[in-house]
C-alpha positions as CSV (number, residue, x, y, z in Angstrom):
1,X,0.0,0.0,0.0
2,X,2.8,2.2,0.6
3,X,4.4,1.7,-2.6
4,X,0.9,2.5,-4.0
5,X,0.8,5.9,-2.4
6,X,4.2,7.0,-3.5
7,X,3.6,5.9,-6.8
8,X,0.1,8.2,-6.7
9,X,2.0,11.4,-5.0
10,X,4.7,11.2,-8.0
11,X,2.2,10.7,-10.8
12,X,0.1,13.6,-9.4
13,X,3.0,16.0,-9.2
14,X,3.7,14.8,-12.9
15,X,0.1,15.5,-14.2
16,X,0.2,18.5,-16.6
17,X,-2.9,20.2,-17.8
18,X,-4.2,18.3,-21.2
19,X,-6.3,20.1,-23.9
20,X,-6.5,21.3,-27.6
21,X,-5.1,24.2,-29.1
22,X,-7.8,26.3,-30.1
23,X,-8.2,27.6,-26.0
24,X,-4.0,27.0,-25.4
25,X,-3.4,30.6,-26.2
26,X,-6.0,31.5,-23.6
27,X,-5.1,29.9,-20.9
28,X,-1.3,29.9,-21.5
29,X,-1.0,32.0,-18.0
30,X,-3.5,29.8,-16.0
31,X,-1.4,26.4,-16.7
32,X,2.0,28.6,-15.9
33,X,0.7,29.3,-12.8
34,X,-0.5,25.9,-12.4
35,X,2.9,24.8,-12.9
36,X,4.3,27.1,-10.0
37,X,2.3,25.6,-7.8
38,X,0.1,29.1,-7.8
39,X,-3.1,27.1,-7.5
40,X,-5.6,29.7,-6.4
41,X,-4.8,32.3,-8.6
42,X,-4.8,29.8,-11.2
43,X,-8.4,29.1,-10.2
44,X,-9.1,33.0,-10.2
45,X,-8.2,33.2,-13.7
46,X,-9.8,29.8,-15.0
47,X,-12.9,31.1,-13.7
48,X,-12.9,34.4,-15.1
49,X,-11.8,33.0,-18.4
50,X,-13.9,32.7,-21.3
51,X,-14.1,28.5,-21.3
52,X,-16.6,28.9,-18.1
53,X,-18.9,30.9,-19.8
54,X,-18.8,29.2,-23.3
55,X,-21.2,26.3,-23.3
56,X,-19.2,24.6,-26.0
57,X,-16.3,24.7,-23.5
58,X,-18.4,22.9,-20.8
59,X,-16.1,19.7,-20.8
60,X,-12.8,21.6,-20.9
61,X,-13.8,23.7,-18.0
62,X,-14.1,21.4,-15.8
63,X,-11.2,19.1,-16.9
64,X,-9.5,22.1,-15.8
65,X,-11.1,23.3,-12.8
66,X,-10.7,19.5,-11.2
67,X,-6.9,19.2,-11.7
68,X,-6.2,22.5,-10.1
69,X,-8.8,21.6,-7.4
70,X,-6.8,18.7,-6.5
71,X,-3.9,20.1,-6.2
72,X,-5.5,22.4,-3.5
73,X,-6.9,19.9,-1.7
74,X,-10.6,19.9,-2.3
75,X,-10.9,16.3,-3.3
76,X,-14.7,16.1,-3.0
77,X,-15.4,18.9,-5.7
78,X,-12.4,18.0,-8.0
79,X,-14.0,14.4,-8.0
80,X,-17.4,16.0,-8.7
81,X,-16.4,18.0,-11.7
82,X,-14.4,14.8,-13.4
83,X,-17.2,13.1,-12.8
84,X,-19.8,15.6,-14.9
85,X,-17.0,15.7,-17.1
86,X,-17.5,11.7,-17.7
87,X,-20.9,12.6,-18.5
88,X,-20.4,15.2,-20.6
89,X,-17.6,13.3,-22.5
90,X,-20.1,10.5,-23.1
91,X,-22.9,12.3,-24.2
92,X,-20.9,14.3,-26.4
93,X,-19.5,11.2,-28.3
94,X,-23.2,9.9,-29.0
95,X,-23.6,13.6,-30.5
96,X,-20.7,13.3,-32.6
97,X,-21.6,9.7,-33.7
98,X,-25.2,10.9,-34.6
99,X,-23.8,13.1,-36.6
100,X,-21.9,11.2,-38.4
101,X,-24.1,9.1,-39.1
102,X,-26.8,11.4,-40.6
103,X,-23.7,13.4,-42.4
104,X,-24.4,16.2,-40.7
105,X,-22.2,19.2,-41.5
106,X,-20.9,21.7,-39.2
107,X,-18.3,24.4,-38.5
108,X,-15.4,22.6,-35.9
109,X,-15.5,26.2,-33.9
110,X,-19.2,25.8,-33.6
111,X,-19.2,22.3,-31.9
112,X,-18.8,21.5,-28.5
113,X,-15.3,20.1,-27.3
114,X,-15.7,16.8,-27.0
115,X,-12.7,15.5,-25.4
116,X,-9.8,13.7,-26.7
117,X,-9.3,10.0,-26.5
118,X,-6.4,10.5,-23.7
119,X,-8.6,13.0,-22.1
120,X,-11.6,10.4,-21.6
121,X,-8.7,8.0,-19.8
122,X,-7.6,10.7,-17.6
123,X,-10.4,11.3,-16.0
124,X,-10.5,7.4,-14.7
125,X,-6.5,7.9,-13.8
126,X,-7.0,11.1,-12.1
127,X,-9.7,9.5,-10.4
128,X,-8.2,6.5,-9.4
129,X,-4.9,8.9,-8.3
130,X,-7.5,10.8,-5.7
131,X,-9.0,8.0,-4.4
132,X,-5.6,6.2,-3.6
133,X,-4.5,9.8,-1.7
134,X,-7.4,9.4,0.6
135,X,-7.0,5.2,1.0
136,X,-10.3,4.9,-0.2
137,X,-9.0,1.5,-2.8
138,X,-12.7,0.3,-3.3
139,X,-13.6,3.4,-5.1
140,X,-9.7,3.4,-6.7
141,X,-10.7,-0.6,-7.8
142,X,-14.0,0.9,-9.6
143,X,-11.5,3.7,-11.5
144,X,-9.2,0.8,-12.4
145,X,-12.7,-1.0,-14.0
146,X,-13.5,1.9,-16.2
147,X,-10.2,2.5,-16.9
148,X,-10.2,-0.6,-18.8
149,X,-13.8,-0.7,-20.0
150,X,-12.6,2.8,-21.7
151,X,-9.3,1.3,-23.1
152,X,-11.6,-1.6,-24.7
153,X,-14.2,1.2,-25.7
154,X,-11.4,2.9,-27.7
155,X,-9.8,0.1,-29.3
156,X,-12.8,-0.9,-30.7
157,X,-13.6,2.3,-32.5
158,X,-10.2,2.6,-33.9
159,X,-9.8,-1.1,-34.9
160,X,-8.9,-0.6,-38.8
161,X,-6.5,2.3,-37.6
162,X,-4.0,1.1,-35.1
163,X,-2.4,4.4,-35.4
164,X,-4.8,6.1,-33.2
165,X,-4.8,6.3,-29.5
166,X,-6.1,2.9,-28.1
167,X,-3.9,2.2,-25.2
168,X,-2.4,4.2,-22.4
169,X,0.8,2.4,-20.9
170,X,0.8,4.8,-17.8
171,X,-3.2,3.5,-17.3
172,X,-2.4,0.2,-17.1
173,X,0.5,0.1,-14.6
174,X,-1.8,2.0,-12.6
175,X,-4.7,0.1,-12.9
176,X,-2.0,-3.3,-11.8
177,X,-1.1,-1.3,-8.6
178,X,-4.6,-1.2,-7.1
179,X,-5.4,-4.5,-8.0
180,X,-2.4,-5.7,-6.8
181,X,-3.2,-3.6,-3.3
182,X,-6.6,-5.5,-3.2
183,X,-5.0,-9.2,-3.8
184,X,-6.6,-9.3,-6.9
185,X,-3.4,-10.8,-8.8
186,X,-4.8,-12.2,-12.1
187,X,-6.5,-8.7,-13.1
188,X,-3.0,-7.1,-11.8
189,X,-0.9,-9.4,-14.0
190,X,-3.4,-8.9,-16.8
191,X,-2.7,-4.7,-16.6
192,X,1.0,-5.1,-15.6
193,X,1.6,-7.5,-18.9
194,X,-0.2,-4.7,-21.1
195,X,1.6,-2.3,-19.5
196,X,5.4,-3.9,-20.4
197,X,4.1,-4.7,-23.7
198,X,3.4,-1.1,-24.4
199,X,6.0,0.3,-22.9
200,X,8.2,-2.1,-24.9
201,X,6.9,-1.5,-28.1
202,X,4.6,1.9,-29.1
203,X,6.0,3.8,-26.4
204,X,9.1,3.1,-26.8
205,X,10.2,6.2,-28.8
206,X,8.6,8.4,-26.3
207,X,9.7,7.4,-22.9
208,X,13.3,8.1,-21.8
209,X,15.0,5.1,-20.2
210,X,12.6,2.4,-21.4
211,X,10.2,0.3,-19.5
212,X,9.9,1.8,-16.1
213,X,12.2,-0.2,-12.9
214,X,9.4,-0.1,-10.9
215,X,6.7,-1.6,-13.5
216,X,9.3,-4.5,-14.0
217,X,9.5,-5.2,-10.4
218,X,6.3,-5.1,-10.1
219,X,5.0,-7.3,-12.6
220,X,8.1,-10.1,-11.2
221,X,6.7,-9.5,-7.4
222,X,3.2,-10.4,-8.4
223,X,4.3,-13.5,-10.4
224,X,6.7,-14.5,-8.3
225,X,3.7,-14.2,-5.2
226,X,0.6,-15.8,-7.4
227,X,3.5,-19.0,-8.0
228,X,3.7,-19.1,-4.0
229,X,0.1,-19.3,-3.7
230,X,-0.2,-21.5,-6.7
231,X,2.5,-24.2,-5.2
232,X,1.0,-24.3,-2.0
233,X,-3.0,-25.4,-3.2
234,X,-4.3,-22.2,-4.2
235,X,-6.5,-21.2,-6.7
């Protein structure tokens, strides 16, 4: 569990603001701040931005507003506004598929922001991050689900373009560590395998020193622990 927490607290302090670029311009000062740790001011500013007031901006605002929240401490409201923003994010993609589907033409500045693919992750992993912070590992176990159930979601729009976003390496090692917290080893070596795989393969290119120590120790503690149980009867 304490390895669980640590790994939380440095992912946290990692987490950067995510978004498109048609608002970066606009909020340019609010993530520097951010960055400096300048949380309420950064709040001040987010909320007397223009993404509060836009409706099409709905889903951004509060992908914002929650990280910053976090930071500050207010766990219950920053776990609020991701989950509206789960909401949002899922209504918004049976919009856009309706759409689609009856070819329906519209001007990209018109429409609301929907939410990109790693976006729709994040707000599990974030999640899942505040839940661990306040050893609540139940409601941690039920991010770790949907993190999953959103991975497979992803995959299967984008299965004749393996290009796209599908996976999230990062995800998955996370999701192993709370099931590994709860004894749930099978799930845990399910998430820690995809998570080497991934880290081994597509991000490769993008993450300096290759496949993280502590994913690799990880992944050999939990094997080495479910052949223990295994030799002696178990399940």
């Amino acid at each position: 569990m304490q390895r669980l927490k640590l790994f939380s607290v440095l992912c946290l302090a990692a987490l950067n603001f995510q978004g498109c670029a048609s608002y970066t311009e606009e909020t340019r000062d609010i993530r520097q701040l951010y960055r400096g740790d300048q949380f309420q001011t950064a709040l001040e500013k987010l909320d007397a931005s223009t993404i509060k007031n836009e409706d099409k901006n709905r889903l951004l605002y509060r992908l914002e507003k929650a990280m910053i929240l976090d930071r500050m401490g207010d766990f219950k409201k920053s776990r609020n506004l991701l989950i509206e923003a789960d909401k949002i994010a899922d209504e918004l993609y049976t919009v856009s598929i309706s759409r689609t589907a009856a070819s329906f033409v519209m001007n990209d500045g018109a429409m609301d922001y929907s939410g990109e693919d790693y976006e729709k992750v994040a707000i599990h992993t974030q999640l899942a991050l505040s839940f661990i912070g306040t050893n609540e590992l139940e409601s941690a176990r039920v991010q770790a689900k949907k993190i999953n159930n959103k991975l497979h979601e992803i995959n299967q729009q984008y299965e004749k373009n393996k290009n796209r976003y599908s996976e999230d390496a990062f995800a998955r090692f996370l999701s192993g560590l709370i099931f590994e917290a709860r004894g749930e080893l099978d799930d845990a070596i399910i998430d820690y395998g995809r998570a080497l795989e991934l880290y081994s393969s597509e991000y490769a290119r993008f993450v300096v020193g290759g496949v993280p120590a502590a994913l690799v120790s990880s992944y050999a503690q939990v094997l080495s622990k479910t052949w223990a149980h295994r030799q002696v009867g178990g399940p």
